[in-house]
C-alpha positions as MATLAB code, in Angstrom:
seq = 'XXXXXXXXXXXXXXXXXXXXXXXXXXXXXXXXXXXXXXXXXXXXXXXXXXXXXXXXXXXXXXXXXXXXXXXXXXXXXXXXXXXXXXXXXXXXXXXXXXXXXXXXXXXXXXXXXXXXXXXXXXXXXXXXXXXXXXXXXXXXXXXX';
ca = [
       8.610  -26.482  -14.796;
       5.664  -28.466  -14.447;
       3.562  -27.158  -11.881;
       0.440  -29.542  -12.499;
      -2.889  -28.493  -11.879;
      -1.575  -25.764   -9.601;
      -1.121  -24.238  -12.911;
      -4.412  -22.929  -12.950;
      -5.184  -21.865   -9.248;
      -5.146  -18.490   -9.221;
      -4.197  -18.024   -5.661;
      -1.179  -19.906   -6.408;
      -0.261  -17.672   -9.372;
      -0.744  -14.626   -7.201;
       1.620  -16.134   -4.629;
       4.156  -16.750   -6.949;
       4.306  -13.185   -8.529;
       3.954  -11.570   -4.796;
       7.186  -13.697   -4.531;
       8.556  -12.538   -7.826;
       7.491   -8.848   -6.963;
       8.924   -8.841   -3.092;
      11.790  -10.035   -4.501;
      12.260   -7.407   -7.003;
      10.883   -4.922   -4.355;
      13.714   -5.634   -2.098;
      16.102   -5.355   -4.193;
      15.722   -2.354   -5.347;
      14.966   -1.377   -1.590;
      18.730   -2.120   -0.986;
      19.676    0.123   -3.356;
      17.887    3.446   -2.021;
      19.499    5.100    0.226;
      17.432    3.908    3.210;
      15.628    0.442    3.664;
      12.016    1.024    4.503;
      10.029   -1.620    5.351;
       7.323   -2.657    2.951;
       3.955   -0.947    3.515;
       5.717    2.260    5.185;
       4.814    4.321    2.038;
       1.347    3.269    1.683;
      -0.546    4.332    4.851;
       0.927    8.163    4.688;
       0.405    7.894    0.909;
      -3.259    7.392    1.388;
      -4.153    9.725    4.414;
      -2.899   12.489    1.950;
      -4.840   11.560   -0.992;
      -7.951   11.357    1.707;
      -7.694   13.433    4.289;
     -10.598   12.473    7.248;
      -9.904    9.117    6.317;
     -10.757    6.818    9.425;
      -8.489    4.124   10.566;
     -11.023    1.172    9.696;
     -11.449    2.432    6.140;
      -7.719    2.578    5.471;
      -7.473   -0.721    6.993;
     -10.092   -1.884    4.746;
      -8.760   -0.449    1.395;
      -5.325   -2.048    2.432;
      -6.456   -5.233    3.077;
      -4.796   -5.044    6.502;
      -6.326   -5.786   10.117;
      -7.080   -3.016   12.095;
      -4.655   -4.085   14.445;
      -1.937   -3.540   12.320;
      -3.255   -0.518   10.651;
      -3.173    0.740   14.790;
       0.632   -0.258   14.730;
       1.478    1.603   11.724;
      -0.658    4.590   13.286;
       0.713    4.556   16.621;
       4.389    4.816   15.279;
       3.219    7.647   12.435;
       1.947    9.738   14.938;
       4.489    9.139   16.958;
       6.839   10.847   14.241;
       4.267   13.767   13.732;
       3.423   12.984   10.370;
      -0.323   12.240   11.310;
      -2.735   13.718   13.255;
      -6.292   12.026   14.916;
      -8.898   14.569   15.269;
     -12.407   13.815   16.147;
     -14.995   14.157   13.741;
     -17.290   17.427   13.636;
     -20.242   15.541   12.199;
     -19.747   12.653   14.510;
     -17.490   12.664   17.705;
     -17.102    9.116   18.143;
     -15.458    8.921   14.546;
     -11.739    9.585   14.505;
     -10.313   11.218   11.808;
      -6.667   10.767   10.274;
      -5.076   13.821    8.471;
      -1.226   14.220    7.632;
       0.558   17.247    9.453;
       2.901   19.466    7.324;
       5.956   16.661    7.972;
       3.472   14.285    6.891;
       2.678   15.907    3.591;
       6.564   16.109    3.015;
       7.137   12.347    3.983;
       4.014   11.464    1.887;
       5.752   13.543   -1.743;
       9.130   11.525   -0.554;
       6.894    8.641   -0.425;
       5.060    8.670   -3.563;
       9.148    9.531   -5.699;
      10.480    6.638   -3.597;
       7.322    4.456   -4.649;
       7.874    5.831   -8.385;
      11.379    4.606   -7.949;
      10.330    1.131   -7.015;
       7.801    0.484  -10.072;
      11.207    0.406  -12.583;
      11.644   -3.697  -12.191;
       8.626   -3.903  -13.810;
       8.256   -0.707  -16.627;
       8.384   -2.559  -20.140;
       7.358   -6.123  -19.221;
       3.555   -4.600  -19.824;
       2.710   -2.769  -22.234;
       0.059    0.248  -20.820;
      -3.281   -1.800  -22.116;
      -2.003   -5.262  -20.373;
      -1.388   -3.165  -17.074;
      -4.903   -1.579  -16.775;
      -6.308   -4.811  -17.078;
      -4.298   -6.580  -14.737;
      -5.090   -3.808  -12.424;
      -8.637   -4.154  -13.179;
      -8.355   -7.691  -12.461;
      -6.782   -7.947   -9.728;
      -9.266   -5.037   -8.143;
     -12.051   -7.662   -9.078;
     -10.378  -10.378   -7.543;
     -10.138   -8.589   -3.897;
     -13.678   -7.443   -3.901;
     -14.470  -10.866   -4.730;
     -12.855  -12.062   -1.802;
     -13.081   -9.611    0.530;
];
């Protein structure tokens, strides 16, 4: 397929394997035994690895408006997987920190998210993955 100078936009390539990769990503999705919607994994995911995490820096390291990290928060704690707490250095600053059900949804999380890296084991080898990683960490900081 000729794709013309389009080729060699980057953005364009990155659209193309976020299509690619959603694609994949849903269908192995179907085949779980629950669909969860894309993202769901992430937020918990992260509050464990940093507890006292504040909304705007999740938001932030997800690339995500605060708006929508408020969403994801409202219907998390909703659940009673995460808790707000004020901050003891700071009381203005509010806090996020997963509650015991959290920590359990965040360990389902990170075997589900395991599950859904098998589309693309093998098509890198370990060397071509850290870079792309590295790359594509350079490219958001670049842009951000």
């Amino acid at each position: 397929m000729d794709f013309g100078s389009t080729r060699e936009h980057i953005a364009f390539q990155v659209h193309l394997t976020w299509r690619a990769a959603r694609k994949a990503l849903l269908s192995e999705m179907e085949r779980g035994e629950q669909p969860v919607a894309l993202g769901a994994y992430s937020i918990p995911m992260l509050i464990g690895l940093n507890p006292g995490i504040t909304p705007m820096q999740l938001a932030s390291a997800l690339s995500l408006d605060a708006s929508k990290v408020a969403l994801f928060l409202r219907d998390l704690v909703g659940k009673g997987l995460v808790e707000r707490t004020r901050s003891a250095s700071d009381g203005r600053v509010v806090e996020l920190r997963l509650t015991a059900a959290g920590e359990d949804f965040a360990r389902q999380a990170r075997a589900a998210s395991e599950k859904l890296e098998a589309p693309f084991e093998g098509i890198l080898s370990g060397d071509e993955k850290e870079t792309l990683i590295t790359l594509l960490g350079k490219l958001r900081e670049g842009i951000a």
